[in-house]
C-alpha positions in Angstrom: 162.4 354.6 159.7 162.0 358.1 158.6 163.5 360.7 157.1 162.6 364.1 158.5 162.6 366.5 155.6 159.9 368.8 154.1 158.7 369.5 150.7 158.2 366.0 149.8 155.4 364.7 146.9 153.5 361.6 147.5 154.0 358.8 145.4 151.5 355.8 144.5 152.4 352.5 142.6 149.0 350.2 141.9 150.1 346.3 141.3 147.9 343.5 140.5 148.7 342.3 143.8 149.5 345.1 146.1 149.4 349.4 145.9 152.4 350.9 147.0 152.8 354.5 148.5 155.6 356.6 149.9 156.6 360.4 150.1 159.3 361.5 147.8 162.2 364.2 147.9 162.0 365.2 144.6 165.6 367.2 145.1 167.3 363.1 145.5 164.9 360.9 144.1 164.5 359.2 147.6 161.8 358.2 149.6 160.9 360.2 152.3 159.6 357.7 154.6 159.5 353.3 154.3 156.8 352.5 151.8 153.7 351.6 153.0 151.8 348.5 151.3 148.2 347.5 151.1 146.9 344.7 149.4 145.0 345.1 145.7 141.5 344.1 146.5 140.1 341.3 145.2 138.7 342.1 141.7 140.9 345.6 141.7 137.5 347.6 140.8 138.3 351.0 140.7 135.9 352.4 143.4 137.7 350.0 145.5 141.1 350.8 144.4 140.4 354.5 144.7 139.4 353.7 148.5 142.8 352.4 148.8 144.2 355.3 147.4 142.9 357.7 149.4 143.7 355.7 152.6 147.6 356.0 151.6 147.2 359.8 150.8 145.3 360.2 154.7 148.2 358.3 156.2 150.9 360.1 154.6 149.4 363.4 155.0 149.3 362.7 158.8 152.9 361.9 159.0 154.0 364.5 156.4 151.5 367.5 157.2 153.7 369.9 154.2 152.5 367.0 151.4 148.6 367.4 152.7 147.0 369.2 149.7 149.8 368.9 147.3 149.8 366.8 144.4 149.7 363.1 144.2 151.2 360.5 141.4 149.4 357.3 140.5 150.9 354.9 138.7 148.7 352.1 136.6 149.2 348.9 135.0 148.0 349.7 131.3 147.5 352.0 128.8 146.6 356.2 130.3 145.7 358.8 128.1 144.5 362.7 129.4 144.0 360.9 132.7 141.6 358.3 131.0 142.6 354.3 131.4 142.5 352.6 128.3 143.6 349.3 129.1 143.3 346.6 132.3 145.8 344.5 132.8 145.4 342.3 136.1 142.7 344.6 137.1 138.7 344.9 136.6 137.7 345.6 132.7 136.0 348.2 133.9 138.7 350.3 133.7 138.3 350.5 130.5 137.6 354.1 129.2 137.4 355.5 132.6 138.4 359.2 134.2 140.5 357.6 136.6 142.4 360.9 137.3 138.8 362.6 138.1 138.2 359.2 140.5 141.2 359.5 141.9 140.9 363.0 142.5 137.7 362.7 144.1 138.4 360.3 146.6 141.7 361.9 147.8 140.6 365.3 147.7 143.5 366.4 146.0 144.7 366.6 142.8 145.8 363.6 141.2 148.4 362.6 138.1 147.8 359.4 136.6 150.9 357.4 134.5 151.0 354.4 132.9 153.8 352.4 135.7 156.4 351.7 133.2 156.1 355.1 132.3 156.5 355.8 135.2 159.6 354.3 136.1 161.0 355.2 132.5 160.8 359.0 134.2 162.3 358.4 137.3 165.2 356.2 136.2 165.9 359.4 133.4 166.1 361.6 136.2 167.9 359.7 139.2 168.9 356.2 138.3 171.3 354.6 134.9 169.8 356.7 132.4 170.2 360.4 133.6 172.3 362.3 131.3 171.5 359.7 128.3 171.5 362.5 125.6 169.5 360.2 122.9 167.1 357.1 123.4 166.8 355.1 126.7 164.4 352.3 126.4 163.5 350.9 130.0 161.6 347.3 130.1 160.4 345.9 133.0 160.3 342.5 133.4 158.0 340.9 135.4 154.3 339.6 135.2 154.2 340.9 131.4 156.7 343.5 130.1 156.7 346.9 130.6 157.8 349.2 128.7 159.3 353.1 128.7 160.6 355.3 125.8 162.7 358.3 126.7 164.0 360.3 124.5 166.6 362.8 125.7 164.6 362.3 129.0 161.5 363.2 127.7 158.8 360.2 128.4 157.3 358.7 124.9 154.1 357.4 126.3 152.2 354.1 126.2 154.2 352.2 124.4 153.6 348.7 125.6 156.7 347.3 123.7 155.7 343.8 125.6 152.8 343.4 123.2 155.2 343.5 119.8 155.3 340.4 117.9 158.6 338.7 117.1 158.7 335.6 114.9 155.1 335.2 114.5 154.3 335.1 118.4 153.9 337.9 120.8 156.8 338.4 123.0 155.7 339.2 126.3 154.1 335.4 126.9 157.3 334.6 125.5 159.9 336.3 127.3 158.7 338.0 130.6 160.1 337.1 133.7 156.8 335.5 134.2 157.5 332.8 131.3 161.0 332.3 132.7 159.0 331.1 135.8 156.3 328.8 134.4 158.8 327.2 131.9 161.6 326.3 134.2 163.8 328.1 131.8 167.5 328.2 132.9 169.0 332.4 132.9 171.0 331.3 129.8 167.9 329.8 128.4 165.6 332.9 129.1 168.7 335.2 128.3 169.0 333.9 124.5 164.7 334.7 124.2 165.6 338.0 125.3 168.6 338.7 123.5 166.2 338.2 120.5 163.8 340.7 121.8 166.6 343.3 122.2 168.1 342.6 118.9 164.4 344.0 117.4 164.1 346.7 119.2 167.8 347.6 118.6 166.4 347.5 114.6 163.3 349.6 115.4 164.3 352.4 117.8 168.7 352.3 117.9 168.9 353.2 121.7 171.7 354.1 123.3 170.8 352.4 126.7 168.4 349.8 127.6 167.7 349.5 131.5 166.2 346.3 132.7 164.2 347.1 135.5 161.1 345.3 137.2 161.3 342.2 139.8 164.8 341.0 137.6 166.3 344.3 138.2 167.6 343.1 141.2 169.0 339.6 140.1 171.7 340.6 137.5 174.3 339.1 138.8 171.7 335.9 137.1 171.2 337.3 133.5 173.4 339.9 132.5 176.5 337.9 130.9 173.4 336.1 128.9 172.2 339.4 127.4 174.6 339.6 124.2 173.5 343.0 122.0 175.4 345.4 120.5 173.5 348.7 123.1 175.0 348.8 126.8 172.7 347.5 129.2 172.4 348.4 133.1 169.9 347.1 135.5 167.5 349.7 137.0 169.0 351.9 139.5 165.4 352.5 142.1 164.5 348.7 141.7 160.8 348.5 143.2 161.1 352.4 143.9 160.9 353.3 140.9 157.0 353.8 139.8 156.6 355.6 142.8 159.3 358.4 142.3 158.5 358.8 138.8 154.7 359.1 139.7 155.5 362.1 142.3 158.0 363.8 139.8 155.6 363.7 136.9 152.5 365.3 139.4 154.5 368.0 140.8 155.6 368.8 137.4 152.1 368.3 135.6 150.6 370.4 139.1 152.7 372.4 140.3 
């Protein structure tokens, strides 16, 4: 199915196991056409990943010839600074210190924005989803593989701040508490509930939000977890579920580009 509008800005959410694309009306926060999937390759090395890339931005600028030398958003699983990836999580180490926004750029032939994908969805969900109009601090986590992380304040994005990785109790939490753990342990929702009420209750200490959105792969069970999650800060599952990374990736490039 598709949407027949204009004006759209293309979208790009790289996983561990697949990259994610889509158009987005940046107007409603929706997706201009079904998102189209391709599998990570093996290994995730970037020239490789960039290939991918640029395959989704050649698709999408056949079907959407207004989006064909605009901007495009990436979105990457670790740490992005001035378009550099400082971090590799699930992908290659040689990602590592990398231009990815100049890779990217090359092999689309257009320019490219490059956000960390927690980050991203942080943006998008400050916009359009649960935490539009949040006047203070809305911390988004993203529970999945690891634990992602976003920091808005006011709806401006706090970058990078791979909350997963704090240590709580003398361990690190993400191993701990990630949707991932829940999986590997066989831990009961009121079981994984009470490790992340824990979690919540520090970062209620650290940053007093006035929101916390759960988003990720859980965001779409919480009918499971929510009545487990006891903390003092309202809590609201993500609004674009899986969407997310790739609206927040367009918004942040057209704003970034122009």
């Amino acid at each position: 199915m598709t949407i027949k509008a204009t004006g759209g800005v293309l979208g790009i959410d790289i996983g561990g196991s697949g990259i994610k694309g889509a158009p987005v009306d940046l107007k409603t926060g929706k997706l201009l056409s079904e998102r189209v999937r391709i599998p990570t390759p093996v290994g995730a090395k970037p020239e490789d990943v960039a290939a991918v890339v640029a395959q989704l931005a050649a698709q999408f600028s056949t079907q959407f010839p207004d989006i064909g030398s605009g901007p495009i958003g990436v979105t990457f699983p670790g740490i992005v600074r001035g378009g550099l990836t400082l971090s590799a999580a699930n992908v290659d180490h040689s990602w590592i210190g990398l231009d990815a926004d100049a890779l990217f750029t090359r092999a689309a032939g257009r320019p490219v924005t490059l956000l960390n994908d927690a980050d991203a969805a942080g943006v998008a969900e400050s916009r359009y989803g649960v935490g539009a109009g949040v006047p203070g601090v809305a911390l988004l986590l993203a529970f999945g593989t690891g634990i992602g992380s976003a920091l808005m304040n006011g709806g401006v994005l706090v970058p990078n701040t791979e909350l997963g990785h704090l240590e709580l109790a003398g361990r690190e939490v993400e191993p701990w508490a990630s949707g991932a753990a829940k999986d590997r342990e066989d831990l009961s929702w009121k079981a994984w509930g009470r490790r992340v009420t824990e979690y919540l209750e520090y970062l209620e200490r650290l940053f007093s939000p006035e929101l916390f959105i759960i988003g990720g792969g859980l965001s779409k069970k919480a009918d499971k977890w929510m009545e487990y999650l006891a903390v003092k800060t309202p809590i609201k599952p993500a609004a674009l579920q899986n969407e997310a990374g790739i609206v927040g990736a367009a918004l942040t490039a057209s704003e970034r580009k122009g």
